[in-house]
C-alpha positions in Angstrom: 11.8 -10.6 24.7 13.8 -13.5 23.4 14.5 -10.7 19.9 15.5 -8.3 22.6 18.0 -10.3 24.5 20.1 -11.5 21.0 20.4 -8.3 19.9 21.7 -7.8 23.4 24.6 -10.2 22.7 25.4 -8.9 19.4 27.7 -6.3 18.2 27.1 -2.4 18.4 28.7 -1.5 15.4 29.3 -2.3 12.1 30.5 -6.1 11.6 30.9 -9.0 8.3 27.3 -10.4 8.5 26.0 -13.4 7.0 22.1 -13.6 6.0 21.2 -17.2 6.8 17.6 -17.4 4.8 15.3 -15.8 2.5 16.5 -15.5 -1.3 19.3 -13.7 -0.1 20.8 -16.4 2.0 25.0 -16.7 1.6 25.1 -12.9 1.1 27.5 -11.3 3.1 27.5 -7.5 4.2 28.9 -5.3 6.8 26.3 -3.6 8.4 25.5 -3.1 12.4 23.7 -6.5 13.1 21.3 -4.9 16.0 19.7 -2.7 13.8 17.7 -5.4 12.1 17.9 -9.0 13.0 14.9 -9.3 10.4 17.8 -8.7 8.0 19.9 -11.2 9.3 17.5 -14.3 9.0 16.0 -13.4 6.0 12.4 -12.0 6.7 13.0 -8.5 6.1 10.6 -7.1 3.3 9.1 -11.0 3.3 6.4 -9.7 1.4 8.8 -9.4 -1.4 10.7 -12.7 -0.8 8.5 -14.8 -3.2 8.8 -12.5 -6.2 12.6 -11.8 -5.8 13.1 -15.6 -5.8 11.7 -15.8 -9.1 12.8 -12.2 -10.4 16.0 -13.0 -9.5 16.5 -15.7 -12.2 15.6 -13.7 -14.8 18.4 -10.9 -14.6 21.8 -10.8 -14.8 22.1 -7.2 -13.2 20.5 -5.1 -10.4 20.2 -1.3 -10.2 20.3 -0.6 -6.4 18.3 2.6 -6.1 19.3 3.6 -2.2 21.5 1.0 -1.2 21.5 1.9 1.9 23.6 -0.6 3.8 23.9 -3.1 1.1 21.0 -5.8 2.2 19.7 -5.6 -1.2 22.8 -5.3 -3.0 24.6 -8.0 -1.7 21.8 -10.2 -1.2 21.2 -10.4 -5.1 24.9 -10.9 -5.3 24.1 -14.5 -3.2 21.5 -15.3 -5.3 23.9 -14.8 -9.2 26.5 -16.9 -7.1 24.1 -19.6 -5.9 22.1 -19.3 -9.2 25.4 -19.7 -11.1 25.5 -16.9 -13.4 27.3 -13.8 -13.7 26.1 -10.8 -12.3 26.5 -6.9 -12.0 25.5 -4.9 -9.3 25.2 -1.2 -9.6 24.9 1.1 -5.9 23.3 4.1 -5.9 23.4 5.8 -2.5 24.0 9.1 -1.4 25.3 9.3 2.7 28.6 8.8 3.2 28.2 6.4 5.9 26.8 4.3 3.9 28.8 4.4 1.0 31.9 4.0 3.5 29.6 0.1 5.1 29.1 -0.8 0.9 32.7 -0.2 0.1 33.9 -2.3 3.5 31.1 -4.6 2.1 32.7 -5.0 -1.4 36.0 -5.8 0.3 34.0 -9.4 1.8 32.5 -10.6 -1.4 34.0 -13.7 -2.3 32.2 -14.4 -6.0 34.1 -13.1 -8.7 31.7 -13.9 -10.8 29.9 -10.9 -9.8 30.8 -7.2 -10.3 30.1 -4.1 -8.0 29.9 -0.2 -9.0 28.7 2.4 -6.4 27.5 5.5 -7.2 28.0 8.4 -4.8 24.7 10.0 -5.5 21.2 11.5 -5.3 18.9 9.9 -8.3 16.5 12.2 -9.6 14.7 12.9 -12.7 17.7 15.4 -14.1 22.3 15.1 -13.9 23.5 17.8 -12.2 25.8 18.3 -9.5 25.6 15.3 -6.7 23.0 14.3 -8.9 22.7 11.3 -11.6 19.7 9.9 -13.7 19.1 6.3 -14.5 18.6 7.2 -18.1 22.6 8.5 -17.9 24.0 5.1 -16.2 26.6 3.4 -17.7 27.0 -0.4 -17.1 30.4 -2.0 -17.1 29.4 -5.1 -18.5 28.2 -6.0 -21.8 27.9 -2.4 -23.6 27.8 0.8 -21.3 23.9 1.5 -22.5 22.7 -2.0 -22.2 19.1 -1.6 -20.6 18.3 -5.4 -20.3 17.9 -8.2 -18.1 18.0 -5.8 -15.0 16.2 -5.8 -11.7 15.9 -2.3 -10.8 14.7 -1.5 -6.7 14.0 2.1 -5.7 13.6 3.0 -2.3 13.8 6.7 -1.9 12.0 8.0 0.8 9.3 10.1 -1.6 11.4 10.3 -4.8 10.6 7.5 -6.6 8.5 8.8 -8.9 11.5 11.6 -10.3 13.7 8.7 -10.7 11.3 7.0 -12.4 11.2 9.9 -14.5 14.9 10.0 -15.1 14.8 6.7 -15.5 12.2 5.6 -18.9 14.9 3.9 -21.2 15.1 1.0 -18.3 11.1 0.4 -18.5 11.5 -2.7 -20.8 9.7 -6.0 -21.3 12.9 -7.9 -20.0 13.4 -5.8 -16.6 11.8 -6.5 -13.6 11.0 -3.9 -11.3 10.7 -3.3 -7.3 9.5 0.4 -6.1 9.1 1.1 -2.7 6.0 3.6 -2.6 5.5 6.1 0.1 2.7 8.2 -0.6 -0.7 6.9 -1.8 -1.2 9.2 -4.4 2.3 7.9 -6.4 0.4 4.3 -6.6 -1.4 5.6 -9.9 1.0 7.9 -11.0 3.5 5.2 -11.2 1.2 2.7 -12.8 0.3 4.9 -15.7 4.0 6.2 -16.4 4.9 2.0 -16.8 1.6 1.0 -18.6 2.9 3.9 -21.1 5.6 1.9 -21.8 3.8 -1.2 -21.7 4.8 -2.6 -18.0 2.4 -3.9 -16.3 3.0 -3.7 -12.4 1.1 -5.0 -9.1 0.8 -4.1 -5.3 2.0 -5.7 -2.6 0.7 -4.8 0.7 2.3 -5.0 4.0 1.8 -8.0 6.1 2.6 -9.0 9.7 4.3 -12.3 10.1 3.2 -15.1 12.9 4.7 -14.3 16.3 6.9 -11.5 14.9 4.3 -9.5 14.0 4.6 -6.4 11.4 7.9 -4.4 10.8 8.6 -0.7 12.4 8.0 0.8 8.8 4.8 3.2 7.9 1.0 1.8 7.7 1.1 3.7 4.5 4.3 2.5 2.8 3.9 -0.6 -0.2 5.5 -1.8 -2.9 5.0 -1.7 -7.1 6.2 -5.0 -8.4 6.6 -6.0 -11.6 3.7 -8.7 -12.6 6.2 -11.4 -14.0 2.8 -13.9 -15.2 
């Protein structure tokens, strides 16, 4: 009720947001604030939050496979700045609406310590047309086929396991890893294509949270972390 009422007295359309906790706490983003206060406080994804704080301090770039509106993106961002490092943040995200929020979004950092590129794109296992491959990305910092010190996130709706695919010269000892799985039967296909290349990777399950209860999000969604023991 008290969730329902807020939201009530917020904006209906995209706005500057600021996420208040979580390990993305500073970041900024325009995005519409109704459609997740979750977002806004920090707990979206809390499953994840424990890992990403300590991911987090061991790269110096994220991959953003579907930005969507940026949460992710920017978030990380907050975390280079508050971490004190320099950082490079790469956007991959196909619907123009969303590119249009990230690009409004870029316009509010405030950390030029950090660097953004967006690419306007479907990721998939092969480049072609409206198409690119993580194997073909070129970074702006350091050299343009660095594949280092990167936290790559996929959340593709089904595809992860073609970007994956198009993806096998990021699957190194010093990346870090986040994949958003959608079907049950990619769980082992994803966990033999990284042991292949020596990554070892864990589940997380979803998990209500005390009063809030669980997210509007599939029973049968998880995520493949990287195990960073």
């Amino acid at each position: 009720m008290a969730a329902g009422i807020l939201k009530m007295l917020l904006p209906d359309r995209a706005v500057p947001v600021r996420i208040w906790r979580g390990p993305f706490r500073g970041a900024r983003i325009v995005m519409n604030p109704r459609q997740s206060l979750r977002k806004i406080f920090g707990v979206y994804e809390h499953e994840l939050n424990p890992w990403l704080e300590r991911a987090l301090g061991q790269v110096n770039r994220v991959v953003d496979v579907g930005a969507n509106d940026g949460y992710f993106s920017f978030g990380c961002a907050a975390a280079f700045h508050r971490l004190g490092k320099k950082g490079e943040i790469i956007g991959i995200e196909n619907q123009d609406v969303c590119i249009a929020e990230l690009q409004e979004s870029i316009k509010t950092q405030v950390w030029p310590e950090v660097t953004y590129q967006l690419v306007h794109a479907y990721a998939g296992r092969e480049q072609k047309p409206g198409w690119v491959t993580l194997d073909a990305l070129l970074c702006a910092t350091v050299a343009p086929d660095d594949r280092t010190n990167t936290l790559v996130k996929i959340d593709v709706e089904g595809a992860e396991v073609d970007v994956i695919e198009g993806g096998r010269s990021w699957i190194t000892p010093s990346n870090c890893f986040v994949v958003e799985v959608h079907e049950e039967r990619f769980l082992s296909q994803l966990k033999t294509i990284f042991a292949e290349c020596g990554h070892k990777l864990k589940q997380l399950d979803q998990s209500p949270l005390p009063l809030l209860g669980r997210e509007m999000r599939r029973e049968t969604n998880w995520w493949l972390v990287s195990d960073l023991q």
